[in-house]
mmCIF file of the N, C-alpha and C atoms, coordinates in Angstrom:
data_MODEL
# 
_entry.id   MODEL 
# 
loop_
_atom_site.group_PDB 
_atom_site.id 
_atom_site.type_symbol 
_atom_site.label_atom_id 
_atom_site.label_alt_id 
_atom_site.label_comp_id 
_atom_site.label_asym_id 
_atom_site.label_entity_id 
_atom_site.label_seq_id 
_atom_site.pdbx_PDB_ins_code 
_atom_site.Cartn_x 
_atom_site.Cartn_y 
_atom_site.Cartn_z 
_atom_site.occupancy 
_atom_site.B_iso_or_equiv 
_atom_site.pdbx_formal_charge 
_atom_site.auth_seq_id 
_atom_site.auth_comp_id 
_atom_site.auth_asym_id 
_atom_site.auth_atom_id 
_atom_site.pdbx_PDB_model_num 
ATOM 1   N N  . UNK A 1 1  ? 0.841   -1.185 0.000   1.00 0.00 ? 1  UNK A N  1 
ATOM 2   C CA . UNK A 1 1  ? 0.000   0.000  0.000   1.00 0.00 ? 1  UNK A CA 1 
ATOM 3   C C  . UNK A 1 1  ? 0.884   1.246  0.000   1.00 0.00 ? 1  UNK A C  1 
ATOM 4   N N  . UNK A 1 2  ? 0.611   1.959  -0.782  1.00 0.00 ? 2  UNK A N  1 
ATOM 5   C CA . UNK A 1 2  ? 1.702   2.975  -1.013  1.00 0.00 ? 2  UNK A CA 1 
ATOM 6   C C  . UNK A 1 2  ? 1.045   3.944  -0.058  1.00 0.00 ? 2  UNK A C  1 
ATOM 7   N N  . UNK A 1 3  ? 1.779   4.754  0.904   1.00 0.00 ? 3  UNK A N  1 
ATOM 8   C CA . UNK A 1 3  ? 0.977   5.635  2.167   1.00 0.00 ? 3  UNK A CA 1 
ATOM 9   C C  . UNK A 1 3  ? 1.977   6.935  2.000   1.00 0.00 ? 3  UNK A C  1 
ATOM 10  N N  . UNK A 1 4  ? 2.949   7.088  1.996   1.00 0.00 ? 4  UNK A N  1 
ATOM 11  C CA . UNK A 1 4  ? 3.686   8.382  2.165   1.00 0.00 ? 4  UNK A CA 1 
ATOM 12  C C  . UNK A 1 4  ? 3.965   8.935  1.290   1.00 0.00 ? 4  UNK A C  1 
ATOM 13  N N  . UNK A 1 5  ? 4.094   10.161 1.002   1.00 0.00 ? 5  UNK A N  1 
ATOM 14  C CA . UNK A 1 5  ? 4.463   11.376 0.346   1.00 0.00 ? 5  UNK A CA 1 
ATOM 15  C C  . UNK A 1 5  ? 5.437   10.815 -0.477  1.00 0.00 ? 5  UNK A C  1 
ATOM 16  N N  . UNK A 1 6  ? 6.568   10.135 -0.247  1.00 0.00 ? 6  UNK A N  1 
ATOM 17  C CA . UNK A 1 6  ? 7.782   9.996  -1.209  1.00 0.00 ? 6  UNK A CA 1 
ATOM 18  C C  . UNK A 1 6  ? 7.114   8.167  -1.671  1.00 0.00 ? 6  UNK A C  1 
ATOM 19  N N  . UNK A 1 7  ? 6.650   7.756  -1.253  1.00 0.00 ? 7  UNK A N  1 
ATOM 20  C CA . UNK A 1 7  ? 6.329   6.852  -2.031  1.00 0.00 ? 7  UNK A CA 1 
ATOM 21  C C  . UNK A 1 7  ? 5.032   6.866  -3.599  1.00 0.00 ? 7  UNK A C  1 
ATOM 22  N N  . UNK A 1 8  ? 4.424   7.926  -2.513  1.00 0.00 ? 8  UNK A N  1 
ATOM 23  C CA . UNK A 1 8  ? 3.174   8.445  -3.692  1.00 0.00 ? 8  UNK A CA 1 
ATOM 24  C C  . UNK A 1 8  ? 3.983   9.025  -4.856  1.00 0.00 ? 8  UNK A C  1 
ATOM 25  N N  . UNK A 1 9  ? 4.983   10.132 -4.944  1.00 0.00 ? 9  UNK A N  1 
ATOM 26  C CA . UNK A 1 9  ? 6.020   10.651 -5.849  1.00 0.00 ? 9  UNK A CA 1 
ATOM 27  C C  . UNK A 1 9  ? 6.906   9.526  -6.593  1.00 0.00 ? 9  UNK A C  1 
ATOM 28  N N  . UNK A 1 10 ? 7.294   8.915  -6.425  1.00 0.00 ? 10 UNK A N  1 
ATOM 29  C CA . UNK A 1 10 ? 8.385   8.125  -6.399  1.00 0.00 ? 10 UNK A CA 1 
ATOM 30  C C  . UNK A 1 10 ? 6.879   7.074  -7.323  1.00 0.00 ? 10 UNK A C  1 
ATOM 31  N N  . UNK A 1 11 ? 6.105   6.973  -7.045  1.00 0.00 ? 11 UNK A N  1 
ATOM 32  C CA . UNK A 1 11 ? 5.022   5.610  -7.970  1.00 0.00 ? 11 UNK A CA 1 
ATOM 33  C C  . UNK A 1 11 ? 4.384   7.219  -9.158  1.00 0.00 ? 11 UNK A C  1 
ATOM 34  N N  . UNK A 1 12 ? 4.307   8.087  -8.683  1.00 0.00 ? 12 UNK A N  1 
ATOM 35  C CA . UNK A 1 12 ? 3.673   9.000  -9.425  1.00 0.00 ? 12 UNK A CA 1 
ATOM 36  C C  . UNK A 1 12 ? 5.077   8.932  -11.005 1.00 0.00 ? 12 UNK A C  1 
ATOM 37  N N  . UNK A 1 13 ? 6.182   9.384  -10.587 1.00 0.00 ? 13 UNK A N  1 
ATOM 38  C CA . UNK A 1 13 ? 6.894   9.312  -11.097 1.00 0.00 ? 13 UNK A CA 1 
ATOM 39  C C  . UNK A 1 13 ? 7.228   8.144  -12.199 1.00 0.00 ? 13 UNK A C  1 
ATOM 40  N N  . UNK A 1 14 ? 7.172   7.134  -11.609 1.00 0.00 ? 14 UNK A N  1 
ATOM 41  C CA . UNK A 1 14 ? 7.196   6.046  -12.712 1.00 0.00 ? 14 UNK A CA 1 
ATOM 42  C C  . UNK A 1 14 ? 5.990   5.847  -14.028 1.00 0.00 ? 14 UNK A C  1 
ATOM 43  N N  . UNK A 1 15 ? 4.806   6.468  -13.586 1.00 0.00 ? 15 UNK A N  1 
ATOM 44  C CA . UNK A 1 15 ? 3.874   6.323  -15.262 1.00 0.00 ? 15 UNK A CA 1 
ATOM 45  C C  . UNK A 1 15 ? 4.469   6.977  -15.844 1.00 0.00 ? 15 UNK A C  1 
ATOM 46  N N  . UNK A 1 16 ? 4.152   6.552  -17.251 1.00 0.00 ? 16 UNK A N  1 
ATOM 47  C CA . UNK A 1 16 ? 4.117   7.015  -18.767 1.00 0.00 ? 16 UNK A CA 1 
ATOM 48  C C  . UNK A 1 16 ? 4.251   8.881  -18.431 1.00 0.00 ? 16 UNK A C  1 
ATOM 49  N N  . UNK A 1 17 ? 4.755   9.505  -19.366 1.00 0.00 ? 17 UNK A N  1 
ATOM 50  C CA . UNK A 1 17 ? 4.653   10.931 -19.140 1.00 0.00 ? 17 UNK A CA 1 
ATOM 51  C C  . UNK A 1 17 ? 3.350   11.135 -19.226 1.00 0.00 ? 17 UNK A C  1 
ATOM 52  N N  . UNK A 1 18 ? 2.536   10.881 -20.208 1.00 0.00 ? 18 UNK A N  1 
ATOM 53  C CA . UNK A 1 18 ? 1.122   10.873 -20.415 1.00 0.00 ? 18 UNK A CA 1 
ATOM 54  C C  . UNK A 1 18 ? -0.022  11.076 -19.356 1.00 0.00 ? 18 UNK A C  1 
ATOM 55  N N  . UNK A 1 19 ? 0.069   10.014 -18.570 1.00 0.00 ? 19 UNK A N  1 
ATOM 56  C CA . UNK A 1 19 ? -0.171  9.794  -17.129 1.00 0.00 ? 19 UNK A CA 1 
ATOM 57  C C  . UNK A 1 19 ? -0.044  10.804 -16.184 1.00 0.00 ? 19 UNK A C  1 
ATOM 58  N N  . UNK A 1 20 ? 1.075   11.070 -15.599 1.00 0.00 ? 20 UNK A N  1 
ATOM 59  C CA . UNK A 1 20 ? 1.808   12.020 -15.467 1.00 0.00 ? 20 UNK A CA 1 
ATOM 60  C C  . UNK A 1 20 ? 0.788   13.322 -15.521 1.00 0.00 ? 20 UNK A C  1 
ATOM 61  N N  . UNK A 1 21 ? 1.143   13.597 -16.634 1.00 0.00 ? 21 UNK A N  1 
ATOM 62  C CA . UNK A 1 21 ? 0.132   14.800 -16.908 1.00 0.00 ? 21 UNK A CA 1 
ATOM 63  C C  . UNK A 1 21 ? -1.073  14.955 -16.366 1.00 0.00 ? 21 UNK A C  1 
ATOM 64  N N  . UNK A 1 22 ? -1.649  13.794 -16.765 1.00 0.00 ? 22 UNK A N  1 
ATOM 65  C CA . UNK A 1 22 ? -3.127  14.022 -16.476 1.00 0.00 ? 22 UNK A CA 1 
ATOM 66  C C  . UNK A 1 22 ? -3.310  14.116 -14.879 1.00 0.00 ? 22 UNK A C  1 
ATOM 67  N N  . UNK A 1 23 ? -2.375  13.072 -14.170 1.00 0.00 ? 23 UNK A N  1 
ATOM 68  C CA . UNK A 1 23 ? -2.489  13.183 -12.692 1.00 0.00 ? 23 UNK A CA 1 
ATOM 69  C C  . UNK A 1 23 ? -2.206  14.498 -12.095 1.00 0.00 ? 23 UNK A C  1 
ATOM 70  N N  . UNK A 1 24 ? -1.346  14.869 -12.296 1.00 0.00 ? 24 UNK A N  1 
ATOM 71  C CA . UNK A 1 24 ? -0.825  16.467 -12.310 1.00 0.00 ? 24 UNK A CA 1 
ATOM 72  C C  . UNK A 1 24 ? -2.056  17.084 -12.585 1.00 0.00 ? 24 UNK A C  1 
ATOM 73  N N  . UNK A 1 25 ? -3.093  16.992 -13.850 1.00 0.00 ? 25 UNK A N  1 
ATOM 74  C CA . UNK A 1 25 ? -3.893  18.153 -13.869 1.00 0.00 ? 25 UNK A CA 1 
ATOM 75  C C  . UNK A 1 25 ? -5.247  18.241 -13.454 1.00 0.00 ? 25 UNK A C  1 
ATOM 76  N N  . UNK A 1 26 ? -5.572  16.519 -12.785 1.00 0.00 ? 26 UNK A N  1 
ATOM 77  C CA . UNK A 1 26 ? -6.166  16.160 -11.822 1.00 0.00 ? 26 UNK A CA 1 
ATOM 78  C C  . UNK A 1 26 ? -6.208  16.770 -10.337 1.00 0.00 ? 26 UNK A C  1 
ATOM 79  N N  . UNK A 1 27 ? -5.055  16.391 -9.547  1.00 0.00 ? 27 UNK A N  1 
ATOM 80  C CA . UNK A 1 27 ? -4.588  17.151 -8.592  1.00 0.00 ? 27 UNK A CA 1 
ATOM 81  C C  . UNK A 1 27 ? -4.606  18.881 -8.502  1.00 0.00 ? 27 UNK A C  1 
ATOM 82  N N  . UNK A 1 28 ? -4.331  18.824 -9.501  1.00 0.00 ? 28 UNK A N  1 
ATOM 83  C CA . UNK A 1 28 ? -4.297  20.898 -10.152 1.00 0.00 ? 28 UNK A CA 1 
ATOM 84  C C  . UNK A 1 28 ? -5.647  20.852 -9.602  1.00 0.00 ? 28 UNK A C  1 
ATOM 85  N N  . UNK A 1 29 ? -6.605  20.419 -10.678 1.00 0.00 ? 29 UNK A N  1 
ATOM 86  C CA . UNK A 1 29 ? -8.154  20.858 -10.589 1.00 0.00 ? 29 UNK A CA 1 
ATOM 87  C C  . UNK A 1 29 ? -8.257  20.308 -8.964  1.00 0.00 ? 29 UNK A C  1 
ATOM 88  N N  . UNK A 1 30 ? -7.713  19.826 -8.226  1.00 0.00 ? 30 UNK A N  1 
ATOM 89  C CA . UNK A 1 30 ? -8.677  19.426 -6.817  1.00 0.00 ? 30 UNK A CA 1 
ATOM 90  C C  . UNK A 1 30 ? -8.074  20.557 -5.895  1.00 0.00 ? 30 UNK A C  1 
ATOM 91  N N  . UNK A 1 31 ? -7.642  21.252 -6.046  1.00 0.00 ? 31 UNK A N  1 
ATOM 92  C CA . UNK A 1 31 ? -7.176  22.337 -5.701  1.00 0.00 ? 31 UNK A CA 1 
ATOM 93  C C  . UNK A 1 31 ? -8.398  23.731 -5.684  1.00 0.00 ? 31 UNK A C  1 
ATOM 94  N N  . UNK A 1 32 ? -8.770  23.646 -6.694  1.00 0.00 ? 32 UNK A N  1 
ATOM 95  C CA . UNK A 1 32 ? -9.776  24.988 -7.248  1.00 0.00 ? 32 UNK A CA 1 
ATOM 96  C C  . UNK A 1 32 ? -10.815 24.654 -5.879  1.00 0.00 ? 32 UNK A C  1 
ATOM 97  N N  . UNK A 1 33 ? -11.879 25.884 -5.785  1.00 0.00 ? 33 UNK A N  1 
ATOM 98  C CA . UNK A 1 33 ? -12.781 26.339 -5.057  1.00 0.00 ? 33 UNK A CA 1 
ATOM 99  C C  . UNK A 1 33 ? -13.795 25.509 -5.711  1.00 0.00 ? 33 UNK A C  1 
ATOM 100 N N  . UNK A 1 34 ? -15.165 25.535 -5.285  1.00 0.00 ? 34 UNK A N  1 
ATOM 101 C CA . UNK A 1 34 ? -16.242 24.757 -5.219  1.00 0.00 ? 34 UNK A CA 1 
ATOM 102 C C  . UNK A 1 34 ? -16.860 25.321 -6.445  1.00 0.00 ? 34 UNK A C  1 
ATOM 103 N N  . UNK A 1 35 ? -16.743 26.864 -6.090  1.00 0.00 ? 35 UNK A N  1 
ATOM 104 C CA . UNK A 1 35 ? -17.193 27.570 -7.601  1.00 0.00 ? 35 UNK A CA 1 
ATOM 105 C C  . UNK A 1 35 ? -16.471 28.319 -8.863  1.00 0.00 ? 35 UNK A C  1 
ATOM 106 N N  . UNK A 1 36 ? -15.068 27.402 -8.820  1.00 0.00 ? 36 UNK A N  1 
ATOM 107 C CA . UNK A 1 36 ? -14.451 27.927 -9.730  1.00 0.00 ? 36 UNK A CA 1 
ATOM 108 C C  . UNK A 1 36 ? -14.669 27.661 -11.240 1.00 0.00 ? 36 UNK A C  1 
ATOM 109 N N  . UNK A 1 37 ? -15.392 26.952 -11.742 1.00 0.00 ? 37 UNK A N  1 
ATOM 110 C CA . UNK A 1 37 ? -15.970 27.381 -13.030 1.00 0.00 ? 37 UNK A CA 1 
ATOM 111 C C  . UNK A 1 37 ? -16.942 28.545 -13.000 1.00 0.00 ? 37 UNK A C  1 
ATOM 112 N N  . UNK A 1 38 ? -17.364 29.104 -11.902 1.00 0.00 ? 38 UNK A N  1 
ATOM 113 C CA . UNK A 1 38 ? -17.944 30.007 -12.138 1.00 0.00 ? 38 UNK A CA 1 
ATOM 114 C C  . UNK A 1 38 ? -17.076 31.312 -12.040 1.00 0.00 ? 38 UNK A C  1 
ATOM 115 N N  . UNK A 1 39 ? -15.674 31.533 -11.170 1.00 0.00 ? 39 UNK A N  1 
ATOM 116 C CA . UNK A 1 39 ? -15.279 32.240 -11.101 1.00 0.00 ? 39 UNK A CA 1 
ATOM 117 C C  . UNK A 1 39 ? -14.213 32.696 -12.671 1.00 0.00 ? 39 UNK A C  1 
ATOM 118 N N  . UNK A 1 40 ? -13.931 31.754 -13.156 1.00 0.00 ? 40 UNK A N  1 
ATOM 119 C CA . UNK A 1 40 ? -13.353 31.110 -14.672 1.00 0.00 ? 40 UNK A CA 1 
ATOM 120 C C  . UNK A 1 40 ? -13.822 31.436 -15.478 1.00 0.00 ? 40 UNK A C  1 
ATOM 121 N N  . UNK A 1 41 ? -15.640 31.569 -15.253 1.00 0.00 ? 41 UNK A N  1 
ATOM 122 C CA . UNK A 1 41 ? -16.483 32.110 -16.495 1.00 0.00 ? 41 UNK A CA 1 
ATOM 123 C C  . UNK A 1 41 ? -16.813 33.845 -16.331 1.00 0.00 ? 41 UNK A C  1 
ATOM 124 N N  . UNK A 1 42 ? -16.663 34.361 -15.313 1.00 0.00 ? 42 UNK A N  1 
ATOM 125 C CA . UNK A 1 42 ? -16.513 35.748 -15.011 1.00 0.00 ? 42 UNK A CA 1 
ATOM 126 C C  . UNK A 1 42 ? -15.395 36.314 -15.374 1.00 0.00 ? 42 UNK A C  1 
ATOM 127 N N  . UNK A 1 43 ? -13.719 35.757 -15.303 1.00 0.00 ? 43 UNK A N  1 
ATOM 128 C CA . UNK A 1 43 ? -12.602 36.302 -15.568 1.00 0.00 ? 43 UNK A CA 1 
ATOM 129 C C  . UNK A 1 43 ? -12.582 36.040 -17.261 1.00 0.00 ? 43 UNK A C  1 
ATOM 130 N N  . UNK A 1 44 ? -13.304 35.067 -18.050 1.00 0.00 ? 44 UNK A N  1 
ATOM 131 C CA . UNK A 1 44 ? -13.082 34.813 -18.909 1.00 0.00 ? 44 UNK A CA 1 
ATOM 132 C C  . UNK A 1 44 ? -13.805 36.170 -20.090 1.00 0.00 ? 44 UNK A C  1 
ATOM 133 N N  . UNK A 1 45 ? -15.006 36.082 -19.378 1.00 0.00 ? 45 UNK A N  1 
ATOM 134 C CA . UNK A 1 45 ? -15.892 37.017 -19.900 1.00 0.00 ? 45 UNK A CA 1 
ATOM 135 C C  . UNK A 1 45 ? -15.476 38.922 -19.982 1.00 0.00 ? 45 UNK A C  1 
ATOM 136 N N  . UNK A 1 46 ? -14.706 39.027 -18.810 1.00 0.00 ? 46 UNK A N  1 
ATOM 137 C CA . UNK A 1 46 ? -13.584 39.957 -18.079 1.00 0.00 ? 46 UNK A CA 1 
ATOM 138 C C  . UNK A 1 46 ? -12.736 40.383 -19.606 1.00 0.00 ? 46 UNK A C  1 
ATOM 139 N N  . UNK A 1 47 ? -11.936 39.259 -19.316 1.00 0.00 ? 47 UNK A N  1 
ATOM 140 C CA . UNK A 1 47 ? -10.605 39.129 -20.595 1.00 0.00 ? 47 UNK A CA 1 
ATOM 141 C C  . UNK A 1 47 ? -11.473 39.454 -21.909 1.00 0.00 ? 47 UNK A C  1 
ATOM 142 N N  . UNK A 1 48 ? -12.712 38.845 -22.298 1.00 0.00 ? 48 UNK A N  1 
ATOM 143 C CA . UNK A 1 48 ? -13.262 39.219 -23.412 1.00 0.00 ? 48 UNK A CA 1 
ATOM 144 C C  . UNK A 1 48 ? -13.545 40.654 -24.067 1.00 0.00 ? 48 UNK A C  1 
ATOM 145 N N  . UNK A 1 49 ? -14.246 41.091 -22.830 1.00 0.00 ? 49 UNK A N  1 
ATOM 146 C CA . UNK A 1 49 ? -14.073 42.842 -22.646 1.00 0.00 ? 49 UNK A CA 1 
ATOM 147 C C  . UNK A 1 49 ? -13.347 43.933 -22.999 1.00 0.00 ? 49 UNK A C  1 
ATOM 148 N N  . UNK A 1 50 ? -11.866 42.939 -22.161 1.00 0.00 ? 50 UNK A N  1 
ATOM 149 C CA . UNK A 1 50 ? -10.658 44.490 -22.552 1.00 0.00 ? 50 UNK A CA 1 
ATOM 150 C C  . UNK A 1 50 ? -10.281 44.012 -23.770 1.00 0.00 ? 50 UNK A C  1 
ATOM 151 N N  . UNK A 1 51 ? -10.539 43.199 -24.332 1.00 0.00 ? 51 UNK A N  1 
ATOM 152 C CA . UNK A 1 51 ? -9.521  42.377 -25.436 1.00 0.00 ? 51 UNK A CA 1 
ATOM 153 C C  . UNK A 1 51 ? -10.458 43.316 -27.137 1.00 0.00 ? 51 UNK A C  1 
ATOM 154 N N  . UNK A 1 52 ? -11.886 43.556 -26.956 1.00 0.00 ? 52 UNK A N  1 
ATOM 155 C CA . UNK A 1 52 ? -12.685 44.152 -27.608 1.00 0.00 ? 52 UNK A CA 1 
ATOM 156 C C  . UNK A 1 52 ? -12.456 45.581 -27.542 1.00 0.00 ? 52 UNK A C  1 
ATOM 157 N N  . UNK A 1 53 ? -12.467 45.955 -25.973 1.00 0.00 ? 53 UNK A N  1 
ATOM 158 C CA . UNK A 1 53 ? -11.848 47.332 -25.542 1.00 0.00 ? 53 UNK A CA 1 
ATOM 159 C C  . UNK A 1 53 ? -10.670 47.622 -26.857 1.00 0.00 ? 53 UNK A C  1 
ATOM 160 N N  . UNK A 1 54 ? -9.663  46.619 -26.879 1.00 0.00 ? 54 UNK A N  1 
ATOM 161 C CA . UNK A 1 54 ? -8.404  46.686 -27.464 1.00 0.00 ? 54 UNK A CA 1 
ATOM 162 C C  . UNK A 1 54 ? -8.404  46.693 -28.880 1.00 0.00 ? 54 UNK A C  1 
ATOM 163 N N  . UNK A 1 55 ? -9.800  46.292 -29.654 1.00 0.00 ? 55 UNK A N  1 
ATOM 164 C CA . UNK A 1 55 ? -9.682  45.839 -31.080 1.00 0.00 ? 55 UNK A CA 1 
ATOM 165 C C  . UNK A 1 55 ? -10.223 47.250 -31.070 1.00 0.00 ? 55 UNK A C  1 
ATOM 166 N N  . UNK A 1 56 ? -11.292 47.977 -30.419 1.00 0.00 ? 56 UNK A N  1 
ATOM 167 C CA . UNK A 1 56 ? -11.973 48.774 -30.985 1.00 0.00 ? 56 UNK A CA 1 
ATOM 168 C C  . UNK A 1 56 ? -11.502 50.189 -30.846 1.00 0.00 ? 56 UNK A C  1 
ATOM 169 N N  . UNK A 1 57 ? -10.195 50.362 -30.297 1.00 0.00 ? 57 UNK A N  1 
ATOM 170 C CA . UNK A 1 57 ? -9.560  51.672 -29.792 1.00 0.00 ? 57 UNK A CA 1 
ATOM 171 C C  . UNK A 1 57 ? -10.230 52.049 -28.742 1.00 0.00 ? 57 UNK A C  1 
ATOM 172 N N  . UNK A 1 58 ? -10.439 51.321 -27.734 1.00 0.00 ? 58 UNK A N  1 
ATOM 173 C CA . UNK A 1 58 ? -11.069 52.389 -26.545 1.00 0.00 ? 58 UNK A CA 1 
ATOM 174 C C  . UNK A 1 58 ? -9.933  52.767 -25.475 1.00 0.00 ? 58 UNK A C  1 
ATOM 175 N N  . UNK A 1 59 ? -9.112  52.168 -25.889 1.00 0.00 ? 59 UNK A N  1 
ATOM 176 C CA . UNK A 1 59 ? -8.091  52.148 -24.459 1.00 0.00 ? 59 UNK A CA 1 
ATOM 177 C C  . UNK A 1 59 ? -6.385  52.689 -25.043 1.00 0.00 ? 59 UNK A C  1 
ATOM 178 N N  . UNK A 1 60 ? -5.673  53.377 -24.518 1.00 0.00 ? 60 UNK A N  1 
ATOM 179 C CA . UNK A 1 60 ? -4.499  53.271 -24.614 1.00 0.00 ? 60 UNK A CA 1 
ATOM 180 C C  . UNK A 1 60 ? -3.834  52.576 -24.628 1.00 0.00 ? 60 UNK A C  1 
ATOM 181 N N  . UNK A 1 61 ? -2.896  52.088 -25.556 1.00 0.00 ? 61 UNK A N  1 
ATOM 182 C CA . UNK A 1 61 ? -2.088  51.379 -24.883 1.00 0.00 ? 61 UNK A CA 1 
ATOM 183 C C  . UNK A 1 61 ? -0.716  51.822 -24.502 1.00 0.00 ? 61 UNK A C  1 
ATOM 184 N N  . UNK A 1 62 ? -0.014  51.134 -23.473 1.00 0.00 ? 62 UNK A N  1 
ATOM 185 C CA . UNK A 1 62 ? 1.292   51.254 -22.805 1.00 0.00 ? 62 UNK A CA 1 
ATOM 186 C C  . UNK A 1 62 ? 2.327   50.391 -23.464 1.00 0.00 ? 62 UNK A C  1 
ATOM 187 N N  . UNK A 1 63 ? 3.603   50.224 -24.103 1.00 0.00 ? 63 UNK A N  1 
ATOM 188 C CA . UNK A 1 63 ? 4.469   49.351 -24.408 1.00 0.00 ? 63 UNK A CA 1 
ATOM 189 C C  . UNK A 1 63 ? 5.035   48.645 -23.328 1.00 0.00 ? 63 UNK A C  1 
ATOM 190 N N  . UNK A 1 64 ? 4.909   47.154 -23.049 1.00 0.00 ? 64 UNK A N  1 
ATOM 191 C CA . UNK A 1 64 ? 5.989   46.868 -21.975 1.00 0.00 ? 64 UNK A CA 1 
ATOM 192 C C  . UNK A 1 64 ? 6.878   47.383 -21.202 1.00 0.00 ? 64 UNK A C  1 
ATOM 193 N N  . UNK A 1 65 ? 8.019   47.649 -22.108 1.00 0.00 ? 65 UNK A N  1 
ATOM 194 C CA . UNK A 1 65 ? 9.104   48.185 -21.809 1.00 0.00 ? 65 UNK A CA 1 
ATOM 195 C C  . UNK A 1 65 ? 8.728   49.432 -20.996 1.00 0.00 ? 65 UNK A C  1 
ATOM 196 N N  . UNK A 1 66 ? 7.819   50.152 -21.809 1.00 0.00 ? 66 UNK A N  1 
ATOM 197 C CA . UNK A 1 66 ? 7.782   51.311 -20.710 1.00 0.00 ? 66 UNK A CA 1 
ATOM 198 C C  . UNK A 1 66 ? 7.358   51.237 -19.171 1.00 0.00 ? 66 UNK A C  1 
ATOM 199 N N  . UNK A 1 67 ? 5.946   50.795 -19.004 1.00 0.00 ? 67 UNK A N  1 
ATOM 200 C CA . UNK A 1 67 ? 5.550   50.092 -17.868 1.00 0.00 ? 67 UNK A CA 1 
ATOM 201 C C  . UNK A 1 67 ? 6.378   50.150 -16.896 1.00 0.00 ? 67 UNK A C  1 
ATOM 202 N N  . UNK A 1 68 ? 7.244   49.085 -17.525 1.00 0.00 ? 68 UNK A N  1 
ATOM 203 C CA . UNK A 1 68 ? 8.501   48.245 -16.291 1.00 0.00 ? 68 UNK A CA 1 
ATOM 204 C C  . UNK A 1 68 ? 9.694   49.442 -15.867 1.00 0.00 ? 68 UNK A C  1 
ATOM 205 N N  . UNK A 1 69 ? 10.172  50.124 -17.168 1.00 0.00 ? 69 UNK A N  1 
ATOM 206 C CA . UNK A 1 69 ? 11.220  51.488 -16.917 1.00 0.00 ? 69 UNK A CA 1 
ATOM 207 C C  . UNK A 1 69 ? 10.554  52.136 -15.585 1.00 0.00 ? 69 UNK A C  1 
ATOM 208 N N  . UNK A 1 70 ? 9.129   52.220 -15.676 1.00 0.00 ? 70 UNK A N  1 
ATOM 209 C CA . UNK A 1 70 ? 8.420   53.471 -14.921 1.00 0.00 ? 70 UNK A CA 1 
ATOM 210 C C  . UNK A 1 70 ? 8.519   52.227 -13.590 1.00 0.00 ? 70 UNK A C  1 
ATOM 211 N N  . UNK A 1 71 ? 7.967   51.709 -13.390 1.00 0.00 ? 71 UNK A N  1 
ATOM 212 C CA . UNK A 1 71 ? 8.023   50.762 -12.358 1.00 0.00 ? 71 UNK A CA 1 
ATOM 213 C C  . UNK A 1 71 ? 9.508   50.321 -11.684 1.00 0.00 ? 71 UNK A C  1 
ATOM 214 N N  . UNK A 1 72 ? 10.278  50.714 -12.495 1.00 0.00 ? 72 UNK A N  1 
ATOM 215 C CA . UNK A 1 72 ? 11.524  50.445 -11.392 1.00 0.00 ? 72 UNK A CA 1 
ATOM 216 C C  . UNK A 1 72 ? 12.048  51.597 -11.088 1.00 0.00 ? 72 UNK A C  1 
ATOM 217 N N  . UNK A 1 73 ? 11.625  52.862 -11.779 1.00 0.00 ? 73 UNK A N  1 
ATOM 218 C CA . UNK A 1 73 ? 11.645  54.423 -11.780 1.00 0.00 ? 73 UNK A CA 1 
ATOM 219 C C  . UNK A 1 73 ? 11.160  54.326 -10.009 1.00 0.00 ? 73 UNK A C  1 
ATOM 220 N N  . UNK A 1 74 ? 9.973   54.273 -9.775  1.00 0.00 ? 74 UNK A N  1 
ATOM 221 C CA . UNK A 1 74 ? 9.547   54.621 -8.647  1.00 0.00 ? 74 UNK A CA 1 
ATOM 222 C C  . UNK A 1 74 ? 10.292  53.658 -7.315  1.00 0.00 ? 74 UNK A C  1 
ATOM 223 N N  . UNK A 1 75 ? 10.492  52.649 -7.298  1.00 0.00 ? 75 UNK A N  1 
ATOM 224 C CA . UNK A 1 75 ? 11.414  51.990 -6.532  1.00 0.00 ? 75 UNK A CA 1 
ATOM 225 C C  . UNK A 1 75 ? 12.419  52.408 -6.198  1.00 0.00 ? 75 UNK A C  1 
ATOM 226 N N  . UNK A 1 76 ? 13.290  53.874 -7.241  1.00 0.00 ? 76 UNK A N  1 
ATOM 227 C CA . UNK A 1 76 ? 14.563  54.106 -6.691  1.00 0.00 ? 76 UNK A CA 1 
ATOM 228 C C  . UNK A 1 76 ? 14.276  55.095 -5.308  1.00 0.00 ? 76 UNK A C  1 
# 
């Protein structure tokens, strides 16, 4: 019976990469909140927004680079 942490790793470790994965994204998902497809479908809907914001000229945009210059600007 496999019971401890390094044995669970250590058997996790040995499937197929394939496996692997999926257990990994199994575990991932048992992690999330009770209502995180719902919170998933609000951020998604969110992202849809500015992304339209972005096609249709409503918003400025900032270049990376600048952003980050200004952001380590204020740190000194």
């Amino acid at each position: 019976m496999v019971n401890t942490y390094d044995d669970i790793f250590n058997t996790a470790l040995s499937l197929p990469p394939g496996l692997r994965a999926m257990l990994a994204e199994h575990l991932f998902k048992s992690l999330d909140a009770e209502n995180q497809a719902e919170i998933d479908a609000i951020w998604a809907e969110e992202a849809e927004k500015r992304f339209q914001a972005v096609e249709q000229g409503e918003v400025n945009l900032i270049p990376g680079e600048q952003v980050l210059r200004e952001l380590r600007s204020r740190s000194k």
